[in-house]
Backbone as CSV, one residue per row, in Angstrom:
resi,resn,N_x,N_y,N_z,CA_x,CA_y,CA_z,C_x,C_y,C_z
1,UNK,21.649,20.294,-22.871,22.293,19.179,-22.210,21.223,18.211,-21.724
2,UNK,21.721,17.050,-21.985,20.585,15.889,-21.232,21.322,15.038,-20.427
3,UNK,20.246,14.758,-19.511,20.687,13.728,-18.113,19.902,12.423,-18.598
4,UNK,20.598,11.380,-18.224,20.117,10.226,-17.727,20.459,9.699,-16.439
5,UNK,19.668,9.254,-15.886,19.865,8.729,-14.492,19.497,7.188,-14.291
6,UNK,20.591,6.552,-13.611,20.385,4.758,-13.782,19.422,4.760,-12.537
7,UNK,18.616,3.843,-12.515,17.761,2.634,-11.497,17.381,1.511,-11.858
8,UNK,16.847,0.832,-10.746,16.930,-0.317,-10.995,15.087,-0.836,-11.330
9,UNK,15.273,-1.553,-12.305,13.716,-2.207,-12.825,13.407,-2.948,-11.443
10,UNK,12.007,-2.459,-10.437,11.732,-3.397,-9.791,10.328,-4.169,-10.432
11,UNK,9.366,-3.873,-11.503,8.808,-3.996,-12.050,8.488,-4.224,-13.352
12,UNK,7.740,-5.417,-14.131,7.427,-5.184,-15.235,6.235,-5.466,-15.775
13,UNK,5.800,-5.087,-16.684,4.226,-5.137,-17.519,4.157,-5.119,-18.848
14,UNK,3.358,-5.904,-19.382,3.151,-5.761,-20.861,1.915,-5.249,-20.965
15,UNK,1.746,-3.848,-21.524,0.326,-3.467,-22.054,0.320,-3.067,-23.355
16,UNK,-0.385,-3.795,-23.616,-0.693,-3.935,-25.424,0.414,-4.114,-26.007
17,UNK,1.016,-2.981,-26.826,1.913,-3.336,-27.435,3.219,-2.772,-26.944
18,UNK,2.998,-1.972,-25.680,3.949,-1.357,-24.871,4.545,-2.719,-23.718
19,UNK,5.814,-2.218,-23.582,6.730,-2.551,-22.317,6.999,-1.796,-21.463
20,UNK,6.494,-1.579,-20.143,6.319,-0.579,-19.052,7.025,-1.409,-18.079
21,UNK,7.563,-0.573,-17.031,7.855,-1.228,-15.463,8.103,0.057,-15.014
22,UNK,8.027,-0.244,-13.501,8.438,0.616,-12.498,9.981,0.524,-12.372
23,UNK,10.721,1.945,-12.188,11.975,2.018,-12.215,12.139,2.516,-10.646
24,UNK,13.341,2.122,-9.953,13.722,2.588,-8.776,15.081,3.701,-8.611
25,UNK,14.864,4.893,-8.231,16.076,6.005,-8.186,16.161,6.203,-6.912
26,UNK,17.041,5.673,-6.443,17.410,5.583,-5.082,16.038,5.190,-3.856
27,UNK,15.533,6.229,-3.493,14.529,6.001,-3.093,13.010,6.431,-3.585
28,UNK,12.527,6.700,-4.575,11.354,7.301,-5.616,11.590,6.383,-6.875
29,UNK,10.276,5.665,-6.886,10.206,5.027,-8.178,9.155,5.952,-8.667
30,UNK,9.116,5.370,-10.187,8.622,6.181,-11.562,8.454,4.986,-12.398
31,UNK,6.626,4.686,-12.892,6.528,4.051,-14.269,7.870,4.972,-15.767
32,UNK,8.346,3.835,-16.459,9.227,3.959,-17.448,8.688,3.001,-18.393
33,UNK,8.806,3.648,-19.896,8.786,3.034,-21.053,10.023,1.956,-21.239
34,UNK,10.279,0.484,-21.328,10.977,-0.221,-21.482,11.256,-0.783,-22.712
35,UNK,10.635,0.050,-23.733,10.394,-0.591,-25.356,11.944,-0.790,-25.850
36,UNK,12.909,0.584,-25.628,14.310,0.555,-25.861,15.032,-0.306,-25.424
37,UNK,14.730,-1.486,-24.295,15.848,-2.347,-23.696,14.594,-3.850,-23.551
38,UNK,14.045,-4.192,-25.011,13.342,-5.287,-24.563,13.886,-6.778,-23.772
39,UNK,15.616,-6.741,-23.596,16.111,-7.618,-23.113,16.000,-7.388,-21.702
40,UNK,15.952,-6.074,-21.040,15.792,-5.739,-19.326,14.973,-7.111,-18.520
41,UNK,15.325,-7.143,-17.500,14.926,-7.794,-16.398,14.472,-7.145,-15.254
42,UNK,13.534,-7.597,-14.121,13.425,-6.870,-13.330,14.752,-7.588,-12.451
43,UNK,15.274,-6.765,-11.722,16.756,-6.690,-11.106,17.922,-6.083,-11.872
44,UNK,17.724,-5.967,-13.384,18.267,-4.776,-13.927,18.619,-3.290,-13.670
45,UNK,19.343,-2.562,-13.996,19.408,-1.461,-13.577,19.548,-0.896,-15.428
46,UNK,18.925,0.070,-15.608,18.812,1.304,-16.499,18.934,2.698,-16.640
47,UNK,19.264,3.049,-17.488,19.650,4.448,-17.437,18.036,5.121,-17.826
48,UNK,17.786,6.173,-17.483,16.646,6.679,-18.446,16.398,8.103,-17.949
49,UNK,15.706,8.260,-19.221,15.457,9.711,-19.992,14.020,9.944,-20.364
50,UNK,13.810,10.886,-20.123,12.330,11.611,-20.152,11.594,10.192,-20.794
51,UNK,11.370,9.588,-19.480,10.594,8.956,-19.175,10.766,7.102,-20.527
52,UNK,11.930,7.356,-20.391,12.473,6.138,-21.510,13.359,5.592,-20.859
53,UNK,13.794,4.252,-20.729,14.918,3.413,-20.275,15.648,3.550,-21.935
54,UNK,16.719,3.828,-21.937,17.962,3.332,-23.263,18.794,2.684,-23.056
55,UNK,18.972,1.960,-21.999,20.493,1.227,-22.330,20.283,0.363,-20.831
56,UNK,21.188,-0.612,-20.783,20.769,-1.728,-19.688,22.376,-1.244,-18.957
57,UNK,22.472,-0.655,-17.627,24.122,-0.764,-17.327,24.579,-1.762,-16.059
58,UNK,25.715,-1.197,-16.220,26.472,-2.105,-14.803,25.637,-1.773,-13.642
59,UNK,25.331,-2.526,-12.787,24.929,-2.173,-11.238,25.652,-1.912,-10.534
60,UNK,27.187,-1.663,-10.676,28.105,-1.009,-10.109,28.589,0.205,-10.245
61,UNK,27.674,0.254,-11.688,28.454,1.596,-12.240,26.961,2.428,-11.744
62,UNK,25.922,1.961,-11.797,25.129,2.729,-11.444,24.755,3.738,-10.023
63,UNK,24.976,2.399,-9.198,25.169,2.938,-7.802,26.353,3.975,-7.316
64,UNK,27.775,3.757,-8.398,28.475,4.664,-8.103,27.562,6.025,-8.696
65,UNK,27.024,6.448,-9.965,26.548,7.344,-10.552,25.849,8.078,-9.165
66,UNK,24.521,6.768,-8.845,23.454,7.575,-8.148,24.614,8.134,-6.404
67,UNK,25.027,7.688,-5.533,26.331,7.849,-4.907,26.731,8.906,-5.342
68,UNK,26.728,9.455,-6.629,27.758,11.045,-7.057,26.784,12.083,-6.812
69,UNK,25.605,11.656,-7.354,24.417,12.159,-7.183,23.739,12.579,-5.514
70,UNK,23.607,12.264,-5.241,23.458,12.308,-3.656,24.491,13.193,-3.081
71,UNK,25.583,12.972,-3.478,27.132,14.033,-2.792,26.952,15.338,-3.249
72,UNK,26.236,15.471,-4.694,26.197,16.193,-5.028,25.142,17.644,-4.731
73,UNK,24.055,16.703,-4.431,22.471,17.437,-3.552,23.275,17.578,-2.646
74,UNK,23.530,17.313,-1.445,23.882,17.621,-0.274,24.826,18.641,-0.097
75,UNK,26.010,18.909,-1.065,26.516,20.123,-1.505,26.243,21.290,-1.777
76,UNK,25.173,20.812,-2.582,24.196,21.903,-2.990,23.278,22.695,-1.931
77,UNK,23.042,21.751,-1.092,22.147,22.006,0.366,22.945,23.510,1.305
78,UNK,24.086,22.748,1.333,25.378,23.597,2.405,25.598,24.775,1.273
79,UNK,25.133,25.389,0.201,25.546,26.354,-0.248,24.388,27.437,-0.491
């Protein structure tokens, strides 16, 4: 099974022939490969996967995701 998890691009960089930025997950950002979504923006939000952005999504839909996510740790905590 694989996860992707949305955040939001607060960063971007061109090195060499790569597209890099810093991604934001709630509160912990992580450099991400941006080669898969060369249309992204920083204020974008992305889904990504071992260490890849794939797909550009809703910022509504994301925050609900990360929101499920969070309910979900804290559940996990109390058990």
């Amino acid at each position: 099974m694989c996860l992707a998890i949305p955040g939001e691009i607060v960063e971007i960089r061109e090195e060499g022939a790569l597209r890099n930025g810093k991604v934001r997950f709630g509160g912990i950002a992580r450099e991400i490969c941006l080669a898969y979504v060369p249309e992204a923006k920083v204020g974008d939000y992305v889904l990504a996967h071992a260490g890849f952005a794939i797909t550009i999504v809703d910022e509504e839909e994301a925050r609900a995701t990360l929101a499920l996510f969070e309910e979900l740790a804290k559940k996990e905590k109390t058990h």
